[in-house]
C-alpha positions as CSV (number, residue, x, y, z in Angstrom):
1,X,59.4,55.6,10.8
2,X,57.1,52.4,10.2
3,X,56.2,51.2,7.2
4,X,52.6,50.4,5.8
5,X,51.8,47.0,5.5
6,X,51.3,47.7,1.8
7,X,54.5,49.4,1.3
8,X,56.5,46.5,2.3
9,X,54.3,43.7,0.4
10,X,56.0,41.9,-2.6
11,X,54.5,42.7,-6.1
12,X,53.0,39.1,-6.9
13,X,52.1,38.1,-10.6
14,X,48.8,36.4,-11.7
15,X,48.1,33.9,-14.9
16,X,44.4,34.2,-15.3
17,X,42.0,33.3,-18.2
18,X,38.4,32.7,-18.9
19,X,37.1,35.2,-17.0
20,X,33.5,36.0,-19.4
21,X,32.6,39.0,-18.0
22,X,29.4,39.1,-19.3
23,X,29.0,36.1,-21.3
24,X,25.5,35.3,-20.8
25,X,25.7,31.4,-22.2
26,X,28.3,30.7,-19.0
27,X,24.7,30.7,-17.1
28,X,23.7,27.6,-19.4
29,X,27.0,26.0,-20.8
30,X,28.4,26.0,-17.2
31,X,25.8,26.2,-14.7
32,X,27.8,28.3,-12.0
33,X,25.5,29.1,-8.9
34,X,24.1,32.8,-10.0
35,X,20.9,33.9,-11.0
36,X,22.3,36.4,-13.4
37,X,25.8,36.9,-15.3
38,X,25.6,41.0,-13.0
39,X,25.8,38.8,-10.1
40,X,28.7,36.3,-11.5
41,X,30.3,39.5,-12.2
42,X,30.0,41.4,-9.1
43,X,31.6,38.1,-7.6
44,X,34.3,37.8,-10.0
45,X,35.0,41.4,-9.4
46,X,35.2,41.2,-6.0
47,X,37.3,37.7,-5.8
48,X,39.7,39.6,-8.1
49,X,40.2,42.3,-6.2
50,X,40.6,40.3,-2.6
51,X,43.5,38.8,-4.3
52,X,45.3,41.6,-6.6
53,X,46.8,44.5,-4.9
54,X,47.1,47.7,-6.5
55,X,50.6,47.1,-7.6
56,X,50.4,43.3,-8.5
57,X,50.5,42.2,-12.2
58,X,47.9,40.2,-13.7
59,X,48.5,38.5,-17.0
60,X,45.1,37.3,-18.6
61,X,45.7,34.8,-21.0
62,X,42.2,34.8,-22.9
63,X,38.5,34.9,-22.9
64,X,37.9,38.0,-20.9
65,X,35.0,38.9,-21.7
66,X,31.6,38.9,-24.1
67,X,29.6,42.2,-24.2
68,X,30.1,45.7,-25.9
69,X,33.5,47.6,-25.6
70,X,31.8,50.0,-23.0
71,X,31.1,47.4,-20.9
72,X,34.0,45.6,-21.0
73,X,35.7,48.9,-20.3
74,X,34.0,49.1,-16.8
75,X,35.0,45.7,-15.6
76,X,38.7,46.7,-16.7
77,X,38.7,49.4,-14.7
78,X,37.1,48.1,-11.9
79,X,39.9,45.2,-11.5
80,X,42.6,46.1,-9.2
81,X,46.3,45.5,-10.5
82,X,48.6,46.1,-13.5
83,X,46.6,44.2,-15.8
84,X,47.3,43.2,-19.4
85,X,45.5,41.2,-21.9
86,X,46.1,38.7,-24.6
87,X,46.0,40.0,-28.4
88,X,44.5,36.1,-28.3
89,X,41.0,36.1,-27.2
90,X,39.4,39.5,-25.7
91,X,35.5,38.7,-26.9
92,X,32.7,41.7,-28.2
93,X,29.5,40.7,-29.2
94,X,28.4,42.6,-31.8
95,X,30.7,45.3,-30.7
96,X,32.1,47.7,-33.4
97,X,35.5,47.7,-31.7
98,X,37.9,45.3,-32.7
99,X,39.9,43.4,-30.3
100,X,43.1,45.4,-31.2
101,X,41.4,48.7,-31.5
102,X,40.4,47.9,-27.6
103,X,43.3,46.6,-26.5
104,X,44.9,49.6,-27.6
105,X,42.6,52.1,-25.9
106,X,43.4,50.9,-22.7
107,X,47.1,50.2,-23.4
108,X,47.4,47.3,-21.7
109,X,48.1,44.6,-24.2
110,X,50.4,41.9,-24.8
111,X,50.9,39.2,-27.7
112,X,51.4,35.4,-27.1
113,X,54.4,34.0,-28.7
114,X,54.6,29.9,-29.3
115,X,57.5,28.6,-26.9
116,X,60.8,27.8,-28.6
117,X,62.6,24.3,-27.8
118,X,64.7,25.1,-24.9
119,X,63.0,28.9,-23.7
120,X,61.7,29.5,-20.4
121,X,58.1,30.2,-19.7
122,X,58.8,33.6,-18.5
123,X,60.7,34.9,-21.3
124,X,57.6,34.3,-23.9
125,X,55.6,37.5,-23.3
C-alpha cells in the first residue's frame, strides 16, 4: 500500500508577523501594489495557504490584523495550518472584542515570554 504524498510530508513550523489583514492605512503607509486591502488579502490568503499545509504550525508573532472580530474571524479560518497567535498584538478597530476575549474564542493563543540568559529560542513559547 502507497502512501499519499501528504501523508508522508514532514510537519514544518512557520514564524510569521505583520500580516494586517484588513488594515486599510498599509495601502498608504506602505504602498504595496493593490488597489484595495480585499485584494492584498485575497493574495495574502492565498500565498499563505500555498505554503502551510493542513497540518503545519504557524506561529504569528504580532500584528495580525485591523478590522472587527467577525472579520478577523474569517481570515482565521480561511488560513490553512495549526495556527496560534500572540497575546502581543492581534489589532480590532473599534471592535467590542478584546484581544484576549478573541483569542480565546478561537483557542489558539499563545503568550510571549522575554528570553532568559542562556535559554533557547524554542523553549520561550
Amino acid at each position: 500500500m502507497s502512501k499519499s504524498p501528504s501523508a508522508s510530508r514532514f510537519v514544518m513550523k512557520f514564524y510569521v508577523s505583520d500580516t494586517h489583514f484588513g488594515h486599510e492605512a498599509i495601502l498608504r503607509y506602505c504602498n504595496p501594489p493593490f488597489a484595495s486591502v480585499s485584494e492584498m488579502d485575497e493574495h495574502l490568503i492565498e500565498r499563505w495557504n500555498a505554503a502551510v499545509g493542513d497540518n503545519d504550525i504557524v506561529f504569528h508573532l504580532g500584528d495580525f490584523a485591523l478590522d472587527d472580530a467577525d472579520y478577523v474571524r474569517s481570515i482565521f479560518d480561511r488560513l490553512k495550518g495549526r495556527k496560534y497567535l500572540s497575546w502581543a498584538i492581534t489589532m480590532f478597530a473599534g471592535a467590542r472584542t478584546s484581544n484576549r476575549t478573541f483569542l480565546r474564542s478561537i483557542g489558539s493563543s499563545f503568550r510571549l515570554r522575554p528570553l532568559k540568559r542562556g535559554m533557547r529560542a524554542e523553549g520561550s513559547f
